[in-house]
C-alpha positions in Angstrom: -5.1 21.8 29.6 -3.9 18.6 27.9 -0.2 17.8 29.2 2.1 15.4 27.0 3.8 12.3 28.5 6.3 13.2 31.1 9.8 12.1 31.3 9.8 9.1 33.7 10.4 10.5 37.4 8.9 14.0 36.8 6.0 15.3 38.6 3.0 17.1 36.6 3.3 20.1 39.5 7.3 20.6 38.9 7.1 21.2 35.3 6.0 25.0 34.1 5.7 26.8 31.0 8.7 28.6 29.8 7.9 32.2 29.3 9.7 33.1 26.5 8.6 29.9 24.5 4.4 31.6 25.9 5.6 35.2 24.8 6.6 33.5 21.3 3.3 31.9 20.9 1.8 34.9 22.0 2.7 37.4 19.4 2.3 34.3 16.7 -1.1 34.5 17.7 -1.6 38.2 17.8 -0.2 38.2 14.1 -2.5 35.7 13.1 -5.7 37.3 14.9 -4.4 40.9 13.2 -4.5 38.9 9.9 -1.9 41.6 8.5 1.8 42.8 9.4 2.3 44.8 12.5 5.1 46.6 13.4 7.4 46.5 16.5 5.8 49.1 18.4 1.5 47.6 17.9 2.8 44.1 18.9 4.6 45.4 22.0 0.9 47.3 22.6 -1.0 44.5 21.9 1.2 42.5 23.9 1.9 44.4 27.0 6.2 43.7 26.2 8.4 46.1 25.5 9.3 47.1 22.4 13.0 45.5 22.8 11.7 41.9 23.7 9.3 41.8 21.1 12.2 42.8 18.7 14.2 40.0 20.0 11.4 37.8 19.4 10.4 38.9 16.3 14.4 38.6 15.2 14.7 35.4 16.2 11.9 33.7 14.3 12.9 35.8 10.9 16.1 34.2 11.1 14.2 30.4 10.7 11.8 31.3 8.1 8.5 31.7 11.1 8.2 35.7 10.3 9.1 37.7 7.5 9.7 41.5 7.3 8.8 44.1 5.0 12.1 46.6 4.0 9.9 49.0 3.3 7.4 49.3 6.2 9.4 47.3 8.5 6.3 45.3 9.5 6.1 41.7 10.3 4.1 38.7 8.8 3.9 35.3 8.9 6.6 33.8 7.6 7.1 30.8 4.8 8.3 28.0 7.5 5.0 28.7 9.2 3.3 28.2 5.9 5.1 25.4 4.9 4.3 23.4 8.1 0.8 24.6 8.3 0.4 23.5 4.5 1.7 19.9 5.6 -0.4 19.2 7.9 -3.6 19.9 6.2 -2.2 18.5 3.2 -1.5 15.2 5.5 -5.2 15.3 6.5 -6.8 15.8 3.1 -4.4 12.8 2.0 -6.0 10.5 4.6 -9.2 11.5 4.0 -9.1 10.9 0.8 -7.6 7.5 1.3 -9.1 6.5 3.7 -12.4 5.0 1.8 -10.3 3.5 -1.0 -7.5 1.8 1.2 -10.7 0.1 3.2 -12.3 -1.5 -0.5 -8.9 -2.1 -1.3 -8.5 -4.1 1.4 -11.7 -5.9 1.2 -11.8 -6.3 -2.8 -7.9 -8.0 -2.2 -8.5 -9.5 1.1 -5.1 -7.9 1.9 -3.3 -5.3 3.8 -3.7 -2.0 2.4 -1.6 1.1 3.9 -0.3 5.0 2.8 3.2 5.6 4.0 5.0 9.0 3.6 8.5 10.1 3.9 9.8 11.0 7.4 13.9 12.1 7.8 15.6 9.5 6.6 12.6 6.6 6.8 8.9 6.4 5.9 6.2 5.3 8.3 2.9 4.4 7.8 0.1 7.1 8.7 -2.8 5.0 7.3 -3.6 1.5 7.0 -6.5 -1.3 6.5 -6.2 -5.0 7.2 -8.4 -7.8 5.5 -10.8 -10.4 7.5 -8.1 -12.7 6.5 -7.0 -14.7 9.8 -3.1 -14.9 8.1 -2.4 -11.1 7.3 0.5 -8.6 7.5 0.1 -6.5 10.1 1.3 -2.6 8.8 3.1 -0.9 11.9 1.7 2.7 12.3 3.5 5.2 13.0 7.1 3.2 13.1 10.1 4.2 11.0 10.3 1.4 8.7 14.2 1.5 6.5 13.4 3.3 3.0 15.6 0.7 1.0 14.1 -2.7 2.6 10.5 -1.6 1.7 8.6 -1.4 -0.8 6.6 1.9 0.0 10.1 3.8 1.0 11.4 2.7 -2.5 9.1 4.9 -4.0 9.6 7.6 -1.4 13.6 7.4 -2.5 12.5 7.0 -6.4 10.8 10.6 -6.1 14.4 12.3 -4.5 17.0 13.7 -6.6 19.9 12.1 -7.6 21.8 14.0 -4.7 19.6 13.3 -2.0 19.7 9.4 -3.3 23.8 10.0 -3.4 23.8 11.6 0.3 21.5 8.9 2.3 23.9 6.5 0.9 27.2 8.5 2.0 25.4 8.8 5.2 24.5 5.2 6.3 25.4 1.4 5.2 22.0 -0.6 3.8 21.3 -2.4 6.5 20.3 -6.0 6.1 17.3 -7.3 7.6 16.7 -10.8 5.4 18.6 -12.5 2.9 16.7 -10.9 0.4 17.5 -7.2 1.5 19.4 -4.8 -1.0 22.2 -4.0 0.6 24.5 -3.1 -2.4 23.9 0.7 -3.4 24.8 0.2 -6.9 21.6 -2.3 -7.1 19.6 0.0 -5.3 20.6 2.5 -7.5 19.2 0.2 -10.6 16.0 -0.4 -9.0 15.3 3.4 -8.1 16.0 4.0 -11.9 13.0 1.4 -12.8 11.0 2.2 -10.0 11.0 5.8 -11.6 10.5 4.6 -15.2 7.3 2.6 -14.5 5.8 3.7 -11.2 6.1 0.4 -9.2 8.1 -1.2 -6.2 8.6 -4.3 -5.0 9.3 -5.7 -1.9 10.1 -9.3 -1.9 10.6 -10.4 1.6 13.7 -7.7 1.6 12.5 -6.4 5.5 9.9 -9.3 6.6 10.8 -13.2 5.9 7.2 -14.1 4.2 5.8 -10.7 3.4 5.6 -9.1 -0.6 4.6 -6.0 -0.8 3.8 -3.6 -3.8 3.7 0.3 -3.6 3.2 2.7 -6.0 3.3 6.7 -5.9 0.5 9.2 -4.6 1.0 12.6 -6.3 -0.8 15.7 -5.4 -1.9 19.2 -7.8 1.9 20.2 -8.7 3.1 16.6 -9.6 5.0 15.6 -6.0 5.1 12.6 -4.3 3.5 12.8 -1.1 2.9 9.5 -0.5 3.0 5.8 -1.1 -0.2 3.4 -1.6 0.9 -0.3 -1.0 -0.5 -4.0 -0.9 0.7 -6.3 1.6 0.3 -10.5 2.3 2.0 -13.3 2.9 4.2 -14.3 -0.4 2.8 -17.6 -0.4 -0.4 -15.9 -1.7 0.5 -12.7 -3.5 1.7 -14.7 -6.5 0.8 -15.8 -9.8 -2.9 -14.3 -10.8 -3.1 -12.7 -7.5 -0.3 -10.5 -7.4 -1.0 -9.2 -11.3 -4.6 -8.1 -9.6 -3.1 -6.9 -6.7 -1.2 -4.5 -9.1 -3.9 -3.5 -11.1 -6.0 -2.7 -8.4 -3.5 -0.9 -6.7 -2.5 1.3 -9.3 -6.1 2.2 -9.9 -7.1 3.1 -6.4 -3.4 5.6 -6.7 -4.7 7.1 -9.6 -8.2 8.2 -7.8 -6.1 9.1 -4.5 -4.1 11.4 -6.4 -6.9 12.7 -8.3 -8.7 13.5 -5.4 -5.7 15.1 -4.4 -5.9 17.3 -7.0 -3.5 15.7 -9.9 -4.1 16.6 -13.2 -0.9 15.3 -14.5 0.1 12.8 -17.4 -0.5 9.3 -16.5 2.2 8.4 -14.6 0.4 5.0 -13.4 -0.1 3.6 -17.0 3.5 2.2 -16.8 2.6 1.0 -13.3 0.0 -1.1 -14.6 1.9 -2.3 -17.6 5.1 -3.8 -15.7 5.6 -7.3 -15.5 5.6 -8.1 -11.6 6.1 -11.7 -11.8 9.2 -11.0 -14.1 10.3 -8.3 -11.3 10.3 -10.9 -9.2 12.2 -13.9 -11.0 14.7 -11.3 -11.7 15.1 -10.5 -8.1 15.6 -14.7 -7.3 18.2 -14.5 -10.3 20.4 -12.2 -9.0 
């Protein structure tokens, strides 16, 4: 049976399962081999408990969403957290299957980094990502919490939250700065959300990394959400000029196939994307 990592100066033999975290799992299972509710009294069969521990079991994952109960029959199913997390995580690998292909051509068409990030607490990390045969490249950390406001790909990721969510992170935290070129004033950050969400596109210009621009743009799945965000990465000395208005062409195309893949059948919510004027972005950025 595969073990996680240990905490340093434990010993594999010491550690044991915790029984009522195996007696949980246990009547999870049963539910989900049953394929239908069950009552108090079957689940105790099935599970050789007594009908007052599987009760206490059963209460306790009601009350966080695992189970749900029937008021009629009194039976017990799986419950919407379960769902919800189950969803996620095949929904995370359709998402990097699907990208998977058009991140690597992305790459190679550019001859730049190419990654999908998603939202995770209060950062975004990267869960995907293809580098060019460039020697000079920008290397795309996964699987790190990168800040939402100092990139480019957790720009979008805070363009898709509501105006209170936006209002909240900001109550809860300073913007860090990590360059000179980092927003750190939350009424500009505000402003740049606000266009971000008008035409589909974020910019990082050497906000988090001295060196590195970045664009991102949203993935969207069947009912319209953001699940993700596609972005291009090099060196600023290149991604300027011609170069960075193909990067964002290309970029917003290989979205819009991501997202249809993903099922999105929405309005064209890239078309903006492709019509904003990066290399004005960015002279407006050096102006202020």
């Amino acid at each position: 049976m595969p073990r996680g990592r240990l905490p340093k100066g434990k010993k594999a033999q010491t550690v044991r399962p915790i029984r009522s975290v195996l007696r949980t799992l246990e009547l999870l299972k049963a539910l989900g081999e049953l394929g239908a509710p069950a009552g108090i009294s079957e689940l105790a069969r099935m599970l050789g408990l007594s009908p007052s521990t599987v009760y206490r079991i059963a209460y306790t994952l009601q009350s966080e969403g695992f189970l749900s109960q029937d008021r009629q029959s009194g039976k017990y199913a799986i419950g919407p957290t379960f769902v919800l997390i189950a969803d996620r995580w095949s929904g995370r690998r359709l998402l990097e299957a699907k990208a998977r292909p058009v991140l690597r051509r992305l790459a190679d068409e550019l001859n730049e980094s190419a990654g999908i990030a998603v939202g995770r607490d209060d950062s975004v990390v990267f869960t995907l990502a293809e580098e060019p045969r460039n020697f000079l490249r920008v290397h795309l950390r996964v699987g790190t919490p990168l800040p939402l406001h100092a990139t480019a790909v957790g720009k979008v990721i805070l363009a898709s939250w509501s105006d209170a969510e936006v209002d909240a992170f900001l109550q809860n935290r300073p913007l860090e700065r990590y360059t000179e070129h980092t927003v750190t004033s939350p009424e500009r950050l505000r402003a740049e959300l606000a266009r971000i969400r008008a035409t589909g596109l974020a910019v990082n210009d050497e906000e988090f990394v001295p060196g590195v621009r970045c664009l991102a743009v949203p993935v969207r799945d069947s009912s319209g959400h953001v699940v993700a965000a596609m972005t291009v990465a090099g060196p600023a000395s290149r991604m300027t000029g011609e170069k960075l208005t193909r990067c964002q062409a290309a970029l917003v195309q290989a979205a819009r196939e991501v997202s249809a893949e993903l099922g999105y059948r929405g309005g064209d919510e890239t078309a903006a994307a492709a019509q904003e004027d990066v290399l004005a972005w960015l002279t407006a950025g050096e102006a202020e």
